[in-house]
VMD Tcl script that builds the backbone (N, CA, C; Angstrom):
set m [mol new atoms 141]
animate dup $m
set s [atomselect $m all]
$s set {name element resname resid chain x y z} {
  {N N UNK 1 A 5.804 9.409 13.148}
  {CA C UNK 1 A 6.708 8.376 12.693}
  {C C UNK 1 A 7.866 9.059 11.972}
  {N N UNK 2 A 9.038 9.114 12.479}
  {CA C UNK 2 A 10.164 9.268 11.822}
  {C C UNK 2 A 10.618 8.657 10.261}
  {N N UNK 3 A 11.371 9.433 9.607}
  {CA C UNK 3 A 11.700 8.553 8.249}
  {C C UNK 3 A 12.347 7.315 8.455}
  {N N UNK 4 A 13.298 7.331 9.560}
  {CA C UNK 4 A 13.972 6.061 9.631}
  {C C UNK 4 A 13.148 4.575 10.212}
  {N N UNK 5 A 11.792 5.173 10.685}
  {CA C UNK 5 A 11.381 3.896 11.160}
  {C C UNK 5 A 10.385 3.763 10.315}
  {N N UNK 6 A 9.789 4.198 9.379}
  {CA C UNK 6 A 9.138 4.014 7.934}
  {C C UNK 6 A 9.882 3.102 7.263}
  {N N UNK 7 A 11.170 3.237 6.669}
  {CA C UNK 7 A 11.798 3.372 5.921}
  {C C UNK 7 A 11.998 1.641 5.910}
  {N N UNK 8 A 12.225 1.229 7.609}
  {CA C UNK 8 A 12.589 -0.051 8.498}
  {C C UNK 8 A 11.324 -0.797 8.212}
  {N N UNK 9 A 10.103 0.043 8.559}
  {CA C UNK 9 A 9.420 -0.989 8.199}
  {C C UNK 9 A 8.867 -1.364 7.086}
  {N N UNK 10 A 9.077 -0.321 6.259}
  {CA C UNK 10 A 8.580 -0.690 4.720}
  {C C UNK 10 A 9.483 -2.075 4.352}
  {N N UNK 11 A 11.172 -2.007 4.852}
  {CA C UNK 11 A 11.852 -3.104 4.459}
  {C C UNK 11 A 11.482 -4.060 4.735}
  {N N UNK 12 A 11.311 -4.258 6.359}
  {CA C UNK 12 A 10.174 -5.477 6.997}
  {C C UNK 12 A 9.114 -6.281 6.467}
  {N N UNK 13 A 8.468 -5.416 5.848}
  {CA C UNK 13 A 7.252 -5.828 4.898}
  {C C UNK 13 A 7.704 -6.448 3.729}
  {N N UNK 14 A 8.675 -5.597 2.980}
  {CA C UNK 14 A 8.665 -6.195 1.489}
  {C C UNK 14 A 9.343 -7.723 1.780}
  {N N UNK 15 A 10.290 -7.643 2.866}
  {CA C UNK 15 A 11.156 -8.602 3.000}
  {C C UNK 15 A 10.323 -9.749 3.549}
  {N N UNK 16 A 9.155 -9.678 4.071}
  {CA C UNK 16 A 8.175 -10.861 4.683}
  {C C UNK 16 A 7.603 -11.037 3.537}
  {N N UNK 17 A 6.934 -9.858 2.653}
  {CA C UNK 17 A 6.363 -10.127 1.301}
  {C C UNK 17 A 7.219 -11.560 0.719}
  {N N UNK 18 A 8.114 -10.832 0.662}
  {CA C UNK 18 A 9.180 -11.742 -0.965}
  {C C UNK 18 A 9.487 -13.304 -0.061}
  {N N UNK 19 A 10.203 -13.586 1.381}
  {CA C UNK 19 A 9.958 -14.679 1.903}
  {C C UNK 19 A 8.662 -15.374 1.903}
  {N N UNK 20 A 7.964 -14.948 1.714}
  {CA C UNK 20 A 6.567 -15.435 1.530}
  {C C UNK 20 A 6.333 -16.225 0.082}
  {N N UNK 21 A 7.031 -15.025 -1.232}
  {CA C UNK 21 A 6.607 -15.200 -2.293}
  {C C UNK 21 A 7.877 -16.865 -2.515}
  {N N UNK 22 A 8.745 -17.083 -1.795}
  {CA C UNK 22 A 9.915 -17.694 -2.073}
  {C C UNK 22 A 9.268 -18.859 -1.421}
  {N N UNK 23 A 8.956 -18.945 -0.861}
  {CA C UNK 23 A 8.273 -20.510 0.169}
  {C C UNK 23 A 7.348 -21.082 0.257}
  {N N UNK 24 A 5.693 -20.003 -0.316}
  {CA C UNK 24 A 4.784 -20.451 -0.371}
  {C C UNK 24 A 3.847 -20.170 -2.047}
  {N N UNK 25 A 4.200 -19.147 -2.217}
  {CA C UNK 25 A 3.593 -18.734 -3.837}
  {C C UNK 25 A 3.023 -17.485 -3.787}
  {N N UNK 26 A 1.978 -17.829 -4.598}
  {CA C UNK 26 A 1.459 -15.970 -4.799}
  {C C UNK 26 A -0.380 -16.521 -4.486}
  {N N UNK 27 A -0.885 -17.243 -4.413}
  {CA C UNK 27 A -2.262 -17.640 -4.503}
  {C C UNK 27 A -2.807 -16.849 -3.489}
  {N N UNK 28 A -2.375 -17.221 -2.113}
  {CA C UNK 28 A -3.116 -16.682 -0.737}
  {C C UNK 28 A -2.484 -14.710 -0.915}
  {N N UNK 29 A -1.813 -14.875 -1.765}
  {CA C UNK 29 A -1.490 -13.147 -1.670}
  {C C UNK 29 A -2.192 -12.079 -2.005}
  {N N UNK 30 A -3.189 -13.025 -3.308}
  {CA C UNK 30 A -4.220 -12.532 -4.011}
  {C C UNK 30 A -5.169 -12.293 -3.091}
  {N N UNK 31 A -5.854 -13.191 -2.477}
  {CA C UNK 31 A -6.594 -13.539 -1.209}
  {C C UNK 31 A -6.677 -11.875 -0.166}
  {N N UNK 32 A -5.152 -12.029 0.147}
  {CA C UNK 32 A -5.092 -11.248 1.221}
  {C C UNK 32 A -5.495 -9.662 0.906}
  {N N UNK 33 A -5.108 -9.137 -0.576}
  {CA C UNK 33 A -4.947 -8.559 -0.800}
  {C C UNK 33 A -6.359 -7.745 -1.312}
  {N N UNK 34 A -7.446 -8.763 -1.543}
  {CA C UNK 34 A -8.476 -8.252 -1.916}
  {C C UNK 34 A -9.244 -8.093 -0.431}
  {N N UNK 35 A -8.849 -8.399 0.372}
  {CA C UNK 35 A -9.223 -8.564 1.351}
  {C C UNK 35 A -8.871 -7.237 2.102}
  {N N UNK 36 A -7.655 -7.037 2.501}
  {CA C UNK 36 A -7.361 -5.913 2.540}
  {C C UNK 36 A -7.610 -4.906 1.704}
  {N N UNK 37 A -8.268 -4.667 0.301}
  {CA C UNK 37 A -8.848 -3.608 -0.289}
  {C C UNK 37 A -10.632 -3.670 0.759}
  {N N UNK 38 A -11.107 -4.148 0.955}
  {CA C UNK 38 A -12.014 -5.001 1.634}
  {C C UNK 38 A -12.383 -3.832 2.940}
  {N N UNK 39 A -10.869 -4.160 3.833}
  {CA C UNK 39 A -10.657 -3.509 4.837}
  {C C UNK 39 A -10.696 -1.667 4.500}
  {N N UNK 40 A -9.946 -1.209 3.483}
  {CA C UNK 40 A -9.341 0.071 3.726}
  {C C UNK 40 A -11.259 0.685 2.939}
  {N N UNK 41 A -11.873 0.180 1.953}
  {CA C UNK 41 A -12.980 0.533 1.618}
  {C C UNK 41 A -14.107 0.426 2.728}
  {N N UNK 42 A -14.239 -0.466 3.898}
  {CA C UNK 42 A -15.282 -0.169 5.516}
  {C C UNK 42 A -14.276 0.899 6.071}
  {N N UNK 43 A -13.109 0.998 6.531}
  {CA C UNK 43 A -12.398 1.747 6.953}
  {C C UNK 43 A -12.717 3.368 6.632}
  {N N UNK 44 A -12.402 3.602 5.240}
  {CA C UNK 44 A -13.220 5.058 4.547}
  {C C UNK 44 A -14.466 4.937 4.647}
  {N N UNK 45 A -15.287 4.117 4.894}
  {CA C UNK 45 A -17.020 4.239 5.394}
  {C C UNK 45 A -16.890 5.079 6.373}
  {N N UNK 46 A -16.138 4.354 7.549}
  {CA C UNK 46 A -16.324 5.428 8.948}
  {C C UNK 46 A -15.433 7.078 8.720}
  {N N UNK 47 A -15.045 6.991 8.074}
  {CA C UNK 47 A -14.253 8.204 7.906}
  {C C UNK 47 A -15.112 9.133 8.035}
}
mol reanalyze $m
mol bondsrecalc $m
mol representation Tube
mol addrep $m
């Protein structure tokens, strides 16, 4: 992965983040987020 397409999608993200945080709230973010700790902790299982 090149820096410039990191860089693109990190913006992508924050920018879906914050539209997210602007339209719907922060509740389901919490959600997702433990969830995704969830993921990356089975993920390092198989490692």
């Amino acid at each position: 992965m090149t820096n410039q397409i990191a860089i693109w999608l990190g913006v992508l993200i924050l920018g879906g983040l914050m539209l997210d945080y602007a339209l719907v709230g922060t509740e389901h973010l919490l959600f997702l987020g433990k969830k995704f700790y969830d993921l990356l902790d089975w993920v390092a299982f198989w490692r």
